[in-house]
N, C-alpha and C positions, 0 to 999 in steps of 0.2 A: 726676625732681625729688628730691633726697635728702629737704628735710623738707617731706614729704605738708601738707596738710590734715586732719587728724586729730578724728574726732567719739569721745569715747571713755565709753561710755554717756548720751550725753547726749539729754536728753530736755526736753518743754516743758510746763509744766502755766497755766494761768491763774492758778491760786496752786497751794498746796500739797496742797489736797483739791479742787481742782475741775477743769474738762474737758482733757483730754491734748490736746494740740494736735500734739503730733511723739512718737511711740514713744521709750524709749531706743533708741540705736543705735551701734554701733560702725562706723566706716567710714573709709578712707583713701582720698583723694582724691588721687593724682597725676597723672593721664594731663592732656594739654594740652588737652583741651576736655571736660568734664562737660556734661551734661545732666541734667534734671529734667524729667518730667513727669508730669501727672495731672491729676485735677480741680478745680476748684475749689473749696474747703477741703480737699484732701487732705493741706496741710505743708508745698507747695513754698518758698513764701514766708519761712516760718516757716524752715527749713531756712538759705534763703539768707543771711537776717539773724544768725544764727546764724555763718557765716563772718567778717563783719567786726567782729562785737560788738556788733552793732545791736541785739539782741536777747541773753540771757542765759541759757543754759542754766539752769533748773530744779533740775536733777539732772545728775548728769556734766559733762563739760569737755569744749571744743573747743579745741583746737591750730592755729596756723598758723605754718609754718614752726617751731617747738619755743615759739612764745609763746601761752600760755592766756590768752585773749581777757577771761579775766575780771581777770586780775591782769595785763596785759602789755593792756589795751585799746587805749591812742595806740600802742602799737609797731605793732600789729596792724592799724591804721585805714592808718599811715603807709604799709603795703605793702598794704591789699583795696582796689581801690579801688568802688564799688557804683552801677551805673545804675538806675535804676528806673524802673517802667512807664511815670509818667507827668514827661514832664521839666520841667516847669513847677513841681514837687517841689523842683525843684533849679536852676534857674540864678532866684540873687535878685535881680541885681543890676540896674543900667537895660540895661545893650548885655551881648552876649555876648563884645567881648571884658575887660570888666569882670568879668566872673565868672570867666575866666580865671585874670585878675589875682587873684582872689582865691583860686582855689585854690592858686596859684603862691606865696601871703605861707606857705603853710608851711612852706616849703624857707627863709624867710627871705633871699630876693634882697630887692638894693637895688633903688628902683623903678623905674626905667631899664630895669634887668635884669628887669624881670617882664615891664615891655611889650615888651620885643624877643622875651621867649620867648613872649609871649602870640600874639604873630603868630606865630612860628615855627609853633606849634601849630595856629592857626587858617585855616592856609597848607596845613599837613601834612593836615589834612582837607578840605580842599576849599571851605573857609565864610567866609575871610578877607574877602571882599565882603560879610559879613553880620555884620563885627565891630562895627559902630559901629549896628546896628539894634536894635533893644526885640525882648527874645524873643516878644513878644505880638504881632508883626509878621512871625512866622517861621511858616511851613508847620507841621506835624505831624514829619515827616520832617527837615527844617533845625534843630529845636526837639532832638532826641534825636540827630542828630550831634553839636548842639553840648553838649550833655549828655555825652555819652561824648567829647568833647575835653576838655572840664571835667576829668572824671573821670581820666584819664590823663595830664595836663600834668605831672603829680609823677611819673610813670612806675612804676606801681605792681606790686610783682609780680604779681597776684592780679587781676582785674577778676570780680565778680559783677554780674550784668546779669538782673533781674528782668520777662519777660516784654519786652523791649525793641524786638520788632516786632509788638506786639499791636495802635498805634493806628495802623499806618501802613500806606502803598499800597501798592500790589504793585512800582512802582518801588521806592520806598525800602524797602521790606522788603530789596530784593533787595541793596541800596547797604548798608544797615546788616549784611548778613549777609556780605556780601562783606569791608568793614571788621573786623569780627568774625572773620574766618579770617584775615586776614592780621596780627594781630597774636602778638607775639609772648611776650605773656601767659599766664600759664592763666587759661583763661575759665571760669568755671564759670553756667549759664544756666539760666532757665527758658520755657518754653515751650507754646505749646497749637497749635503750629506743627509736624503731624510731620515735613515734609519738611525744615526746620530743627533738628529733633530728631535725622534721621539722620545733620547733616553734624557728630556730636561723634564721639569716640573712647566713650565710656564712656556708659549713658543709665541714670539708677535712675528707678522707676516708682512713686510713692507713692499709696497707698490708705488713708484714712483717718488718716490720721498714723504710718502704716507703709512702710518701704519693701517691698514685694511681689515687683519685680525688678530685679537690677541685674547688666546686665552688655554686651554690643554693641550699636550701637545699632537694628540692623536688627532683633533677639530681642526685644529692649525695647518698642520701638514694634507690633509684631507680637501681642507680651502683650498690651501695653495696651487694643489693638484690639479683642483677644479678650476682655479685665476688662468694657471698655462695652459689649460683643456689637456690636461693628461693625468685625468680624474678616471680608473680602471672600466669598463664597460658590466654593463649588467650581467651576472651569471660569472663573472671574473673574481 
């Protein structure tokens, strides 16, 4: 990818003199699937927010694609597009392919044209039978595909995806992680899922609002094993 995702000192504080939430860090993101992992409260989140302007660096700037999230934020928003944990967060509207429609009024279609690509989308993932249902009537699993349709109907460079098969079953875990590779995005993800953790190119390992390790993801997840002591014993 020529222009990386670029963290370039950037750091997170609550205000100015109070708790660090994210290290400064310097870091270039290109490989087509990142990974995040750690514990909970160790930054990942913080981190991820951080890529589409959801959150504001403190100290230092973040770059996507050559635009600083802080002074270039709609350029920025227009190409990340960001799933989160829980999708109920984000689809508002009554049916899901209403929400479609609505992430689609950014590209400025006439409305005709929103609803014909609203299917298209809703088609391309598998959920098109569940366009005219109330998300509050959709599985766990049906609720966060259609979340991540939402999210990609603009066709975004960038997808961050915050913990995105944390509430769901071992089917859909498997369906969402499937979707998940076969796009043609960079994904950048977080995770408490290792065996989801090994299928990125690149995996950093944060520990208290530091990154710790960052580099394969089979070393990575290996580390981290070894950081919680629940590194396998010898002869295991």
């Amino acid at each position: 990818m020529p222009d990386p995702i670029e963290f370039r000192g950037a750091g997170v504080r609550t205000h100015p003199e109070g708790r660090i939430l994210l290290e400064p860090l310097d870091l270039s993101l290109t490989e087509q699937r990142v990974c995040v992992i750690g514990a909970n409260g160790s930054g990942k989140s913080t981190l991820l927010r951080l890529i589409n302007g959801l959150l504001l660096p403190t100290e230092g700037a973040v770059a996507v694609h050559g635009n600083d999230t802080r002074t270039m934020g709609r350029t920025v928003r227009r190409s990340v597009g960001f799933v989160f944990t829980d999708p109920l967060s984000q689809l508002v509207m009554p049916t899901g392919r209403e929400d479609v429609e609505l992430s689609l009024r950014t590209l400025r279609l006439p409305s005709g044209d929103r609803r014909e690509r609203a299917g298209q989308v809703l088609r391309r993932f598998g959920i098109d039978h569940l366009a005219d249902q109330s998300s509050y009537d959709l599985s766990g699993g049906e609720r966060q595909i259609l979340a991540l349709a939402v999210v990609l109907a603009t066709e975004p460079r960038v997808l961050v995806a915050d913990e995105p098969t944390t509430l769901l079953d071992l089917r859909n875990d498997a369906r969402m992680r499937s979707l998940l590779a076969g796009l043609d995005q960079q994904v950048v993800f977080t995770t408490h899922n290792l065996d989801f953790a090994l299928e990125s190119e690149r995996t950093l390992v944060l520990d208290a609002g530091r990154i710790v390790f960052d580099g394969p993801a089979d070393d990575a997840v290996a580390y981290y094993r070894e950081l919680c002591g629940c590194a396998p014993s010898p002869g295991q």
